[in-house]
DOPANU-656903 format. One line per field, with one value per residue: x negated, y negated, z of N, C-alpha, C in turn. Coordinates in pm, whole numbers, plus 50000, padded with zeros to 5 digits. Each point is the difference from the previous one (the first is absolute). Example, Ala and Ser with C-alpha at 12.3 -4.5 7.8 and 13.67 -1.06 7.14 Angstrom:
<atoms>
n.px [48681  50035]
n.py [50569  49895]
n.pz [50780  49928]
ca.px [50089  49918]
ca.py [49881  49881]
ca.pz [50000  50006]
c.px [49910  50077]
c.py [49880  49891]
c.pz [50000  50073]
</atoms>
This chain:
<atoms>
n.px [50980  49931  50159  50008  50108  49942  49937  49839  49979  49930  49850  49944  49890  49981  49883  50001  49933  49937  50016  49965  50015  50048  49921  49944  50057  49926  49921  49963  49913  49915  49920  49942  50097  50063  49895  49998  50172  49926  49871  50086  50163  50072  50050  50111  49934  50097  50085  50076  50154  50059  50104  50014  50096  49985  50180  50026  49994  49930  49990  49995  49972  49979  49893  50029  49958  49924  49874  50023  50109  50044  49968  49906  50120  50085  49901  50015  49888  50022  50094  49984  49955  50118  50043  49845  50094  49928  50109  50038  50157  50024  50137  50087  49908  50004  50102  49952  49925  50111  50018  49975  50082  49982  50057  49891  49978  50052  49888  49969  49933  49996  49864  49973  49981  49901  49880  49948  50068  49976  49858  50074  50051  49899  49954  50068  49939  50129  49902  50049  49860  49969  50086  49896  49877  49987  50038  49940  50120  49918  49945  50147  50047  49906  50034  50124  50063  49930  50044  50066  49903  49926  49927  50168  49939  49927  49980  49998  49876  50113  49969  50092  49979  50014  50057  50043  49877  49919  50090  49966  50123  50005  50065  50118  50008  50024  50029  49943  50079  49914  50009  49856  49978  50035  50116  49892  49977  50028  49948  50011  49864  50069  49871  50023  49851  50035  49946  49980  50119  50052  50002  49878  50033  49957  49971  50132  49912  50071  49860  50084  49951  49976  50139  49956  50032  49879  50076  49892  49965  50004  50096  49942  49923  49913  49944  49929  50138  50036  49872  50020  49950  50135  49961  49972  50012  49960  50111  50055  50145  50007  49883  50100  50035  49885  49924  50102  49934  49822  50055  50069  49899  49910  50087  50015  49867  49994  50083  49965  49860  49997  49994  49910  50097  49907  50071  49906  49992  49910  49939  50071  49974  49885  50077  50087  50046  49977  50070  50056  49909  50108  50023  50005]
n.py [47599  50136  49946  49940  50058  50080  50001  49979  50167  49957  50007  50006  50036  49980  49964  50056  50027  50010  50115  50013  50085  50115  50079  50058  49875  49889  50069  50127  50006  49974  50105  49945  49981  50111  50057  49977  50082  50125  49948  49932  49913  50004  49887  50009  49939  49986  49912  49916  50076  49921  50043  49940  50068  49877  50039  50085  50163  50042  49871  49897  50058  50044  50105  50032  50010  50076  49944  50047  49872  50023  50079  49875  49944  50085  50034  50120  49954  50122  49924  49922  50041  50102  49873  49941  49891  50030  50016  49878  50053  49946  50103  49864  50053  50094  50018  49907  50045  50054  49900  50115  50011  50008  49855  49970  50088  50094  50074  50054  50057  50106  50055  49842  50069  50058  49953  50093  50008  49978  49892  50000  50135  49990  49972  50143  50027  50056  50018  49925  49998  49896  49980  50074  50069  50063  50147  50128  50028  50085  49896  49936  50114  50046  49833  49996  50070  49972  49871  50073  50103  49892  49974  49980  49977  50082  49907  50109  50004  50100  49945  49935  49826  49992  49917  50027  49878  50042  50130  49986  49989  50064  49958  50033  50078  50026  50113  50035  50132  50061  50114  50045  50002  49897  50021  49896  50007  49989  49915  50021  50035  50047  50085  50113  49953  50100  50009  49885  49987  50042  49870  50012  49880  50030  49926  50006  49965  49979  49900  49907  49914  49975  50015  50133  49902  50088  49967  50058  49825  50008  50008  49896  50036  50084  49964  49988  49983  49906  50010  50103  50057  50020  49946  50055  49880  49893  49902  50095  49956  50051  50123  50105  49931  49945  50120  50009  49875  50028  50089  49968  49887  50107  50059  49922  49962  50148  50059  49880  50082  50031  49950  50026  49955  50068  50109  50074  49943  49969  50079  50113  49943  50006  50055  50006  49949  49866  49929  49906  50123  50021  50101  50017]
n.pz [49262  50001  49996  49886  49947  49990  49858  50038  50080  50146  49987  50123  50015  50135  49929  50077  49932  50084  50019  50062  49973  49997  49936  50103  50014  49894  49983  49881  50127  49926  49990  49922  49903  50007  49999  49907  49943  50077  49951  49936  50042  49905  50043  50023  49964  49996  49889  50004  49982  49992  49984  49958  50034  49891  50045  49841  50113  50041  49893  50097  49970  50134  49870  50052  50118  50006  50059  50095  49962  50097  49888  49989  49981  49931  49931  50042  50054  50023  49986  50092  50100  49970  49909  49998  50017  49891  49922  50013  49962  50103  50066  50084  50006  50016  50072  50058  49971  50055  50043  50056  50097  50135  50016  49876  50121  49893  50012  50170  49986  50115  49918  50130  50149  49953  50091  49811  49993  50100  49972  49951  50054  50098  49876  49959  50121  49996  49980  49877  49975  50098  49989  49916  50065  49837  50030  49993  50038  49988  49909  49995  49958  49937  49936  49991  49961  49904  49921  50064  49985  49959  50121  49979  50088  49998  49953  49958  49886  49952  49879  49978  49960  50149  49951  50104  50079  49906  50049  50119  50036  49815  50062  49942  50049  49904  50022  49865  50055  49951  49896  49898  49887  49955  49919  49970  49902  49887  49998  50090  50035  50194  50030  50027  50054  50071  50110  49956  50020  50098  50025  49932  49874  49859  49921  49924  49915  49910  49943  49919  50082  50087  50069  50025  50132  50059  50099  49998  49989  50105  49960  49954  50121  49876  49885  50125  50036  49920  50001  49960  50074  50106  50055  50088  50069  50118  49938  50037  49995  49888  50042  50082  50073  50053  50022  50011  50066  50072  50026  50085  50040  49958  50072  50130  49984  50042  50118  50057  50003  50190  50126  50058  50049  50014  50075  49992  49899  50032  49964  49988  50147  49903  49929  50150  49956  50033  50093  49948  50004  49913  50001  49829]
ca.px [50006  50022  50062  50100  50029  49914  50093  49937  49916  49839  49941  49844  49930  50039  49852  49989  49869  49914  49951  49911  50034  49881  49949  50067  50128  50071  49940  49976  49877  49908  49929  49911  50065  50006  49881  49973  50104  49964  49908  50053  50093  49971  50054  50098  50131  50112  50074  50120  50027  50154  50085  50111  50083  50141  50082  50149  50090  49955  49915  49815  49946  49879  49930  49867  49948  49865  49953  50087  49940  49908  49940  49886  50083  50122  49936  49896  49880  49923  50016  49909  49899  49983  50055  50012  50017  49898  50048  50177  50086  50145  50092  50025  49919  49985  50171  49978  49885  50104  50096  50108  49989  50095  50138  50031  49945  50114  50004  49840  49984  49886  49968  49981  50021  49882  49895  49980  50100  50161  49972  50065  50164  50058  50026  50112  50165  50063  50037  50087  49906  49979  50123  50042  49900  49988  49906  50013  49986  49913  49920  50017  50080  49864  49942  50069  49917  49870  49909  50062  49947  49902  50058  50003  49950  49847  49919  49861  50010  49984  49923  50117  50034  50093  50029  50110  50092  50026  50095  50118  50063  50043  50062  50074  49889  50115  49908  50134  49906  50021  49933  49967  50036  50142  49944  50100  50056  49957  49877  49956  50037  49912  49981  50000  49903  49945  49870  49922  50130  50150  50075  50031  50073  49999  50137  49971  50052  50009  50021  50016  49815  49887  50016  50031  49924  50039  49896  50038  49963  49866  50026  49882  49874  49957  49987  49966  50103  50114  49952  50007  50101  50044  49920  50076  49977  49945  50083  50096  50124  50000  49913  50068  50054  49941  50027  50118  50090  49928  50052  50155  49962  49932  50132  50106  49916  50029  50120  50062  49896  50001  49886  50024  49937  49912  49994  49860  49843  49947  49963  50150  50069  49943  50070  50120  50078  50044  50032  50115  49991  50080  50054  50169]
ca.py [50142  50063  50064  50044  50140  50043  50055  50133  50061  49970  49998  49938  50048  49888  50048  50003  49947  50113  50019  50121  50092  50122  50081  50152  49955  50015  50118  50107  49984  50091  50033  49859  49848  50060  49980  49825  49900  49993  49903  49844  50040  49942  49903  49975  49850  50025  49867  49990  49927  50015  49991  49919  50042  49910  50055  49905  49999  50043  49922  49998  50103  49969  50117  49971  49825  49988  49954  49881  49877  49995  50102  49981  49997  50121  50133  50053  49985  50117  50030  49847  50065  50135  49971  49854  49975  49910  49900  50011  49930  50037  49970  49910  49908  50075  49953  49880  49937  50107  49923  50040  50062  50133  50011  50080  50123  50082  50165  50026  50166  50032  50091  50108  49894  49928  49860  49879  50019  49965  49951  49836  49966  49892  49883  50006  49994  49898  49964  50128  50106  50092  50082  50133  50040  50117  50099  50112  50059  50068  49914  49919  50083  49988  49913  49928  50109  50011  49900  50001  50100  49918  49855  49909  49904  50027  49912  50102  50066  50149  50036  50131  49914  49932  49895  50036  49882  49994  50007  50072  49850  49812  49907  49948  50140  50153  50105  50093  50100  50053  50122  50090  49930  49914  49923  49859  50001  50040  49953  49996  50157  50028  50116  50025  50060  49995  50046  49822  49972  50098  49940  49910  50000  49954  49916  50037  49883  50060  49908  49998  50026  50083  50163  50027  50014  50041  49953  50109  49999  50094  50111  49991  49907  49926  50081  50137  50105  50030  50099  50171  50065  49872  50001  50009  49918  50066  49913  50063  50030  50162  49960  50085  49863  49925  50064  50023  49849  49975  50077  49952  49933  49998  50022  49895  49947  50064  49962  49865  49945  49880  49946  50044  49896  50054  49882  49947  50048  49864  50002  49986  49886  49895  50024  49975  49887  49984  49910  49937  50081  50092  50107  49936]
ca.pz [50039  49920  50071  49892  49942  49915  49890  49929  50120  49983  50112  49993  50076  50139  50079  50158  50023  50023  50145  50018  50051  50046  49823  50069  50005  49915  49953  50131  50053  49976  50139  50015  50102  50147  50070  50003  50028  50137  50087  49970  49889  49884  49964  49864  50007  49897  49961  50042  49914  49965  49865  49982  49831  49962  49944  50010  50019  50175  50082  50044  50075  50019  50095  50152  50037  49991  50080  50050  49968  50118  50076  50101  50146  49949  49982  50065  50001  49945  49823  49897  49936  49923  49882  50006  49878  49918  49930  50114  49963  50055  49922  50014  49928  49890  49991  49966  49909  49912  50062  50123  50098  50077  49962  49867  49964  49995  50012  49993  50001  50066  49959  50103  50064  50033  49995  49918  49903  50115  50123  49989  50006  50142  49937  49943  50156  49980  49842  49888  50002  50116  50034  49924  49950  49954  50038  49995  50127  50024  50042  50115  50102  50030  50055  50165  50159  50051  50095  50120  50079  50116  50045  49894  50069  49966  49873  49939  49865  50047  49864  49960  49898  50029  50126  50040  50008  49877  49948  50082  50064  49952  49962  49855  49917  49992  49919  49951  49986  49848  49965  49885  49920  49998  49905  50081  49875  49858  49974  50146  50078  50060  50022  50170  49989  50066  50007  50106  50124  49988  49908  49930  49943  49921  49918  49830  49861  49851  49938  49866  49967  50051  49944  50151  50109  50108  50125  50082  50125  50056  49945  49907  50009  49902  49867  50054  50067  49871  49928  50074  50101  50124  50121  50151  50073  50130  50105  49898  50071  49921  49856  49893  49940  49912  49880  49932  50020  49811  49850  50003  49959  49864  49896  49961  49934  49864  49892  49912  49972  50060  50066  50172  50093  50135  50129  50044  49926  49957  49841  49890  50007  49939  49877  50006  49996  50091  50004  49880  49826  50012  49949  49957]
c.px [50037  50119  50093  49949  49885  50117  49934  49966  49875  49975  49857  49976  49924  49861  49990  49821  49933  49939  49870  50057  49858  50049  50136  50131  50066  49929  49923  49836  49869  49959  49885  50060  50076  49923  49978  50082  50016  49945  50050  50086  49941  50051  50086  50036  50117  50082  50144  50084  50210  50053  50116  50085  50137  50059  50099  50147  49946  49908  49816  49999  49842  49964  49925  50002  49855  49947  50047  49886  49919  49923  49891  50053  50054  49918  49934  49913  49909  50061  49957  49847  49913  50072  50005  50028  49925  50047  50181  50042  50144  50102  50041  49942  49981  50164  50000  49957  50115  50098  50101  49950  50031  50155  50061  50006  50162  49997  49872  49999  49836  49920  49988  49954  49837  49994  50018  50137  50173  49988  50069  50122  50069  50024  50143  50099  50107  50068  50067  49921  49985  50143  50035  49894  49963  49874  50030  50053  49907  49910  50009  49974  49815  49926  50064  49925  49865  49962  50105  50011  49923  50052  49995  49945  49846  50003  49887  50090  49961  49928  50089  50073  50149  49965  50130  50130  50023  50147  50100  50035  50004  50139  50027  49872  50119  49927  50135  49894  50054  49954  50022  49992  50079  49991  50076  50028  49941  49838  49923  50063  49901  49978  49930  49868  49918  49849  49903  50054  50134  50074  49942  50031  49948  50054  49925  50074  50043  50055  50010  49851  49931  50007  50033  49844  50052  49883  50051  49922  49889  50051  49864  49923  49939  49956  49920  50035  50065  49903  50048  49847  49996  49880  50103  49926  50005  50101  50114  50071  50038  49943  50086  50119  49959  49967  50109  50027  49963  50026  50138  49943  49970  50098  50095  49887  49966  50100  50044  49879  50003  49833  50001  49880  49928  50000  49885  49879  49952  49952  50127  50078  49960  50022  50124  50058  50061  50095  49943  50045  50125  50005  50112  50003]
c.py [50086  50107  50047  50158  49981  50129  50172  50015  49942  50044  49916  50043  49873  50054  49946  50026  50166  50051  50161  50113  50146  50044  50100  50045  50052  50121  50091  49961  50114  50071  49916  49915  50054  49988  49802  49930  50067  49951  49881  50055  49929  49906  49952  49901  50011  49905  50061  49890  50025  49984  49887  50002  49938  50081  49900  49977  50002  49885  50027  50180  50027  50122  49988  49851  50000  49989  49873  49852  49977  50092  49984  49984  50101  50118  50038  49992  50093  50039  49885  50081  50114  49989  49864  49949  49868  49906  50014  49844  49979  49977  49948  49892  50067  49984  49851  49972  50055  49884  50068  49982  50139  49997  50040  50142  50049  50122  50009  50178  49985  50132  50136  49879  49960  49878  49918  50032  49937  49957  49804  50000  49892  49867  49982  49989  49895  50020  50137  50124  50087  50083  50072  50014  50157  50006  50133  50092  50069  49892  49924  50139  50022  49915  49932  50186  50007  49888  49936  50095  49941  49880  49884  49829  50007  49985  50096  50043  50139  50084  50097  49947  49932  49891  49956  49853  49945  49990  50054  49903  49837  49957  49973  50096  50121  50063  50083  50098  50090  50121  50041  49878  49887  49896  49853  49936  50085  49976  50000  50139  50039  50122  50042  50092  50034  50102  49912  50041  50073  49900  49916  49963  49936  49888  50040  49822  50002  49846  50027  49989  50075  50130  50073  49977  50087  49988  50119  49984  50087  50195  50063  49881  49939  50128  50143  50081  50033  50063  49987  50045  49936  50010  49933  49898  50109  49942  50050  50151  50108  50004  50058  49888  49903  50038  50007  49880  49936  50114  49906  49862  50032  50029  49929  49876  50049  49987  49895  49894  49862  49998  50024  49828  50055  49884  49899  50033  49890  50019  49921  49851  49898  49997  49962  49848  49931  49890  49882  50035  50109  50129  50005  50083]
c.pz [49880  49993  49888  49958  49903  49899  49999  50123  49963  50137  50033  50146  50090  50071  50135  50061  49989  50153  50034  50067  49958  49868  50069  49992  49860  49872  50062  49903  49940  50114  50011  50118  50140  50063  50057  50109  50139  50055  49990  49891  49886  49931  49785  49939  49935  50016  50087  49910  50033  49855  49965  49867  50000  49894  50000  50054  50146  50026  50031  50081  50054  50081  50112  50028  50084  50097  50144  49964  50150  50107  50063  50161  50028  50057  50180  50036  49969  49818  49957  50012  49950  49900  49979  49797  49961  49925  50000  49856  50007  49918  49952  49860  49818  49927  49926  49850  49879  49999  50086  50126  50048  49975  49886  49946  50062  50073  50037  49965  50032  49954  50093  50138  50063  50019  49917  49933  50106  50053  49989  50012  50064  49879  49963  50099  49929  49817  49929  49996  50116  50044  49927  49931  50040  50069  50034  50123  50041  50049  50154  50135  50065  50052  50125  50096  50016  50062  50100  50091  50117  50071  49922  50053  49970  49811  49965  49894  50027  49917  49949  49887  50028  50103  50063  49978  49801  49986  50086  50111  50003  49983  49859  49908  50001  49882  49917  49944  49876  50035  49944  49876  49979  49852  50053  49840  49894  49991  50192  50087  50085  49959  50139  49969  50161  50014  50060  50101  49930  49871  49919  49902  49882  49903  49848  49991  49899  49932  49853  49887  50048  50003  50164  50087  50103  50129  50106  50187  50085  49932  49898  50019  49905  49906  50030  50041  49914  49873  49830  50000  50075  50085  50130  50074  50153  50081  49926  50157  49976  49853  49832  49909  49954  49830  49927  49975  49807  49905  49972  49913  49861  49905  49896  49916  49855  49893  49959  49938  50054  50029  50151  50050  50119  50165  50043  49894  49986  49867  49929  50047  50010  49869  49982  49977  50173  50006  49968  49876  50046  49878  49968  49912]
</atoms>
C-alpha cells in the first residue's frame, strides 16, 4: 500500500471513462445548430475524471469521486439512457493500480454534488474520509432541497444533475460544510465558484514542479467557455456567475502562470496526464 508520507505535494488525475451528454448543455449553440439541436439534440461526449493529491501533511486527498462504480445497477433508468456512458473505469479500481484503497484516502472534497462527480460516496460509509467531506454550503443547501422536493421512493432522474440516493441517507457519510474560499494549506486551496450550481467548488494545486494547477470543475466546462471570450454553456444555474467563476479562474492562472485543468474537454484531456503518471 501506498500509504507512507510523501515529502513533495503531487497530484494525478483518476480517468473515470467517458459518457454522452448534449453540445447545449455545455456551449452556446450557433443558430445553425439551434435549429438542428431542435429537431434532435446534439449529442457531447465529454471524459470524466477525479483528482487525487498526496500531501505531506493532509495525506491522500481525493477531488470528486466520479461516476458511481455501479451505476449500471445505481443509476436511474432514464439517466442510463439520456447519458449513456461509453467507456467506464471505476474507482475502486483506478485507487488500486495506486496501491490504495478507500481506506487510504484522508479528506474527500466534493466540486459539487452531481451524477459524475458524488456519485461513490456510499464506498466511503464508515471511513476517515467519509466523515468529513468538504463541500460548499450553498451546494449541499441546493442539492439536499431539491432532490427532496419529490417522492423520495420514485427512482427518476430529474435532469437537474442530481441523484438523490447518491448522497443523501448514508450511513457513516457526514458532510462538513464550508464557504467562500478556504485555504487547507500553503500549497492546496478551495475556491468557491459558483454559476454550474450555487456551490461549486474549485481546487488550486501549487506543486514545486509543475507549478500552479487549477481545476475549476464544471465551473469551466472546457477551453470554449474559458475563451476569452468566455462563452456561456446552456446547463448553467446563474449565467452572471459563471462568468465571474472563469475570470476568478483566469486570474489566479495568470498570476502564477498556472494551468486550468478544464472539467470536461475531450480535446485538452487527451493531453492531460493520467493515472499512474503523477504531477510533481
Amino acid at each position: 500500500m501506498t500509504k507512507q508520507k510523501v515529502r513533495k505535494t503531487r497530484f494525478t488525475l483518476l480517468d473515470m471513462g467517458d459518457f454522452d451528454a448534449y453540445k447545449a448543455e455545455h456551449v452556446t449553440l450557433t443558430e445553425r445548430e439551434q435549429l438542428e439541436d431542435a429537431h434532435k439534440r446534439i449529442v457531447w461526449p465529454i471524459p470524466c475524471y477525479c483528482v487525487l493529491v498526496q500531501h505531506p501533511v493532509l495525506g491522500n486527498v481525493l477531488y470528486d469521486t466520479g461516476i458511481d462504480d455501479e451505476y449500471p445497477l445505481r443509476w436511474p433508468e432514464n439517466l442510463l439512457k439520456e447519458y449513456p456512458v461509453r467507456r467506464f473505469r471505476g474507482l475502486k479500481d483506478r485507487l488500486a493500480e495506486l496501491g490504495l484503497s478507500v481506506e487510504d484516502i484522508d479528506q474527500i472534497i466534493l466540486s459539487h454534488m452531481h451524477f459524475d462527480h458524488a456519485g461513490n460516496l456510499r464506498l466511503f460509509c464508515g471511513t476517515k474520509a467519509g466523515k468529513d467531506i468538504m463541500v460548499q454550503e450553498e451546494e449541499a443547501r441546493h442539492g439536499f432541497l431539491l432532490s427532496n422536493i419529490y417522492d423520495c421512493e420514485e427512482i427518476r432522474y430529474r435532469y437537474d444533475g442530481y441523484v438523490r440516493h447518491e448522497f443523501n441517507g448514508l450511513g457513516g457519510i457526514s458532510f462538513r460544510l464550508v464557504k467562500g474560499d478556504v485555504k487547507l494549506a500553503e500549497d492546496l486551496e478551495l475556491i468557491h465558484l459558483p454559476g454550474h450550481t450555487p456551490g461549486t467548488m474549485g481546487l488550486v494545486v501549487r506543486t514545486e514542479g509543475f507549478g500552479t494547477a487549477v481545476f475549476p470543475s464544471d465551473a469551466v466546462y472546457n477551453a470554449a467557455n474559458y475563451g476569452p471570450p468566455a462563452m456561456l454553456p446552456g446547463m448553467c444555474a446563474c449565467p452572471k456567475e459563471f462568468g465571474e467563476s472563469i475570470e476568478k479562474c483566469r486570474k489566479i492562472a495568470e498570476q502564477e502562470k498556472g494551468v486550468v485543468f478544464f472539467g470536461h474537454d475531450v480535446k485538452d484531456y487527451q493531453t492531460y496526464k493520467k493515472s499512474p503518471e503523477w504531477y510533481e
